[in-house]
C-alpha positions as CSV (number, residue, x, y, z in Angstrom):
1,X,-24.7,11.7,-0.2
2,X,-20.9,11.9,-1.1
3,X,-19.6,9.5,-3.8
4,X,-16.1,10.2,-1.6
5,X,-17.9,9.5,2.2
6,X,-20.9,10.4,3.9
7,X,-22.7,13.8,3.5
8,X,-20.3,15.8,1.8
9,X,-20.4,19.6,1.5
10,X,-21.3,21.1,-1.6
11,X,-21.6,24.5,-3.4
12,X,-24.8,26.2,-3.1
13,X,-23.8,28.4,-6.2
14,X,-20.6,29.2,-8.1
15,X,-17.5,29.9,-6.0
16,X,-14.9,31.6,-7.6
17,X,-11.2,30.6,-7.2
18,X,-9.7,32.6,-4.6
19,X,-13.1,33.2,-2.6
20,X,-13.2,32.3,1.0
21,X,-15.8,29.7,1.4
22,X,-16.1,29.1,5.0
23,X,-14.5,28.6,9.3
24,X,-14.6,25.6,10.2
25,X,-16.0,25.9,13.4
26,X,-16.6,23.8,16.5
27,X,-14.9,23.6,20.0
28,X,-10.8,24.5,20.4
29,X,-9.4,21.5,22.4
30,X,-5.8,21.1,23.5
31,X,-3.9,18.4,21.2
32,X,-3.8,15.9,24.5
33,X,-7.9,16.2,24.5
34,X,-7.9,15.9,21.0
35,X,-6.2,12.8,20.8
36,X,-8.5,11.2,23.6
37,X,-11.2,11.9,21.5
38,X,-9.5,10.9,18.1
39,X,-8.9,7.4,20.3
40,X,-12.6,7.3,21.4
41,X,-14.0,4.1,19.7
42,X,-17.6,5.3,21.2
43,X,-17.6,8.1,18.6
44,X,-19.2,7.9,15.3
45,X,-17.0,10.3,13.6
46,X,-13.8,12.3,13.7
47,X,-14.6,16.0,12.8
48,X,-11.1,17.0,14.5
49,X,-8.9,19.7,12.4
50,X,-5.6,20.4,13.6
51,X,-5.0,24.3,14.1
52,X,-1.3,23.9,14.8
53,X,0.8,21.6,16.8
54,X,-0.8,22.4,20.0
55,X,-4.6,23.0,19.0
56,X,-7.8,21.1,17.2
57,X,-11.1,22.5,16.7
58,X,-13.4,19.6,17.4
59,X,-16.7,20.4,14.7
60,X,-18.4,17.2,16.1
61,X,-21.1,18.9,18.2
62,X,-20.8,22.8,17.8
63,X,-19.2,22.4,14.0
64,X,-21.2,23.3,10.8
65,X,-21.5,22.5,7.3
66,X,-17.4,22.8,6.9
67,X,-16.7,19.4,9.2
68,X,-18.4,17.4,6.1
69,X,-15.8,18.7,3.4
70,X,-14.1,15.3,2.4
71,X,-10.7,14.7,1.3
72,X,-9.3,14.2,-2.1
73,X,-6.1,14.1,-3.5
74,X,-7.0,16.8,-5.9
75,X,-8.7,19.6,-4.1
76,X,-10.8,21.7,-5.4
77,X,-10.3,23.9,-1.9
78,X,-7.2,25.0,0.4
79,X,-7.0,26.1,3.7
80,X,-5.0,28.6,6.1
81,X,-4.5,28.3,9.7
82,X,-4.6,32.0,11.3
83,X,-4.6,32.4,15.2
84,X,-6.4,28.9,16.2
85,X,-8.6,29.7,13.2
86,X,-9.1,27.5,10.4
87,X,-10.6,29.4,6.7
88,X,-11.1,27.4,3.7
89,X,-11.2,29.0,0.2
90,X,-11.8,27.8,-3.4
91,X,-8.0,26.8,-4.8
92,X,-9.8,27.2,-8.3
93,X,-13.9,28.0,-9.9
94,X,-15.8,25.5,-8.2
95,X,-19.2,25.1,-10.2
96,X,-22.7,25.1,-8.3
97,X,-23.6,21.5,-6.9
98,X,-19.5,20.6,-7.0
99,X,-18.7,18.7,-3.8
100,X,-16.5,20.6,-1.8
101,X,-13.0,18.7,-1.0
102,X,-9.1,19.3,1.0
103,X,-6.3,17.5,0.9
104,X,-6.4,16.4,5.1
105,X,-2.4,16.0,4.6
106,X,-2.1,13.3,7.5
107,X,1.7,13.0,8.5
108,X,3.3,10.0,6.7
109,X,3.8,8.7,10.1
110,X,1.3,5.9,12.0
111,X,-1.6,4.1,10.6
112,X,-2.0,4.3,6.6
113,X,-5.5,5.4,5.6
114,X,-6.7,4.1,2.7
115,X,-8.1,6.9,0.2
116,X,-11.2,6.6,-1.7
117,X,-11.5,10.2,-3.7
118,X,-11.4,8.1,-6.9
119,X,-9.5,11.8,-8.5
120,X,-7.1,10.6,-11.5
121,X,-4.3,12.0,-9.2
122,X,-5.2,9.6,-5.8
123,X,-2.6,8.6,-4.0
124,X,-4.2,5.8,-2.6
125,X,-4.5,6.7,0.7
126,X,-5.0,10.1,3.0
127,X,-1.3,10.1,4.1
128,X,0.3,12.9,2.4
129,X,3.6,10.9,1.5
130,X,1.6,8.6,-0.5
131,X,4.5,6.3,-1.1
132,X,4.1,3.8,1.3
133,X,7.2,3.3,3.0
C-alpha cells in the first residue's frame, strides 16, 4: 500500500532517468463521456488521464499497473501525450521498490484538491497553481 493513496505503482528494479517506464492504457473516451464518468458518484475510483482537450483514456477496467501511479508534487516521473497516447518515463534514477509518482497538473480552475504527497516541495493540494486564489 501507498503512503501517498491506495496501491501505488512501484519499481520492480532500477529505472534509469530518461527510460520509458510505461502506456497508460485503458479505454479512449470522448471528453463529454469522460466527464460523465468523472461525475459518477457510483464509481469507486477515477483512473481518467486526459490525452488532450478533446480525449481521456479511462484505465478503470481495461487499464494496467500505470492507472495506480499517484501524484506528488515532486515527481519522480513525467509524461508525453503523443497521438491519444499517454507514455510515462523516469524524470530522474528511480531506485528498485521507489513508488512511482506524476504531477496530475489539475487546472487551477474548480474544486481545490487537497494534496497528501507529504514531498518537502507539496503544494498542498493537486491543483497545479497551488496558490490558492
Amino acid at each position: 500500500m501507498s503512503s501517498i493513496h491506495g496501491k501505488g505503482c512501484y519499481a520492480g528494479e532500477p529505472i534509469p532517468g530518461g527510460a520509458f517506464i510505461i502506456e497508460y492504457s485503458g479505454e479512449l473516451i470522448e471528453a463529454e463521456e469522460a466527464y460523465r464518468r468523472e461525475a459518477d458518484p457510483n464509481r469507486t475510483g477515477i483512473y481518467t488521464f486526459w490525452a488532450g482537450d478533446d480525449w481521456a483514456i479511462d484505465g478503470y477496467r481495461e487499464g494496467n499497473d500505470a492507472r495506480f501511479i499517484n501524484h506528488s508534487c515532486t515527481p519522480n516521473c513525467d509524461y508525453r501525450i503523443e497521438d491519444r497516447r499517454v507514455l510515462i518515463h523516469a524524470a530522474h534514477d528511480i531506485a528498485e521498490g521507489e513508488e512511482l509518482t506524476i504531477d496530475y497538473s489539475f487546472s487551477p480552475e474548480g474544486e481545490r484538491i487537497s494534496c497528501c504527497c507529504g514531498s518537502p516541495g507539496c503544494r498542498g493540494q493537486i491543483n497545479s497553481a497551488g496558490d490558492g486564489d
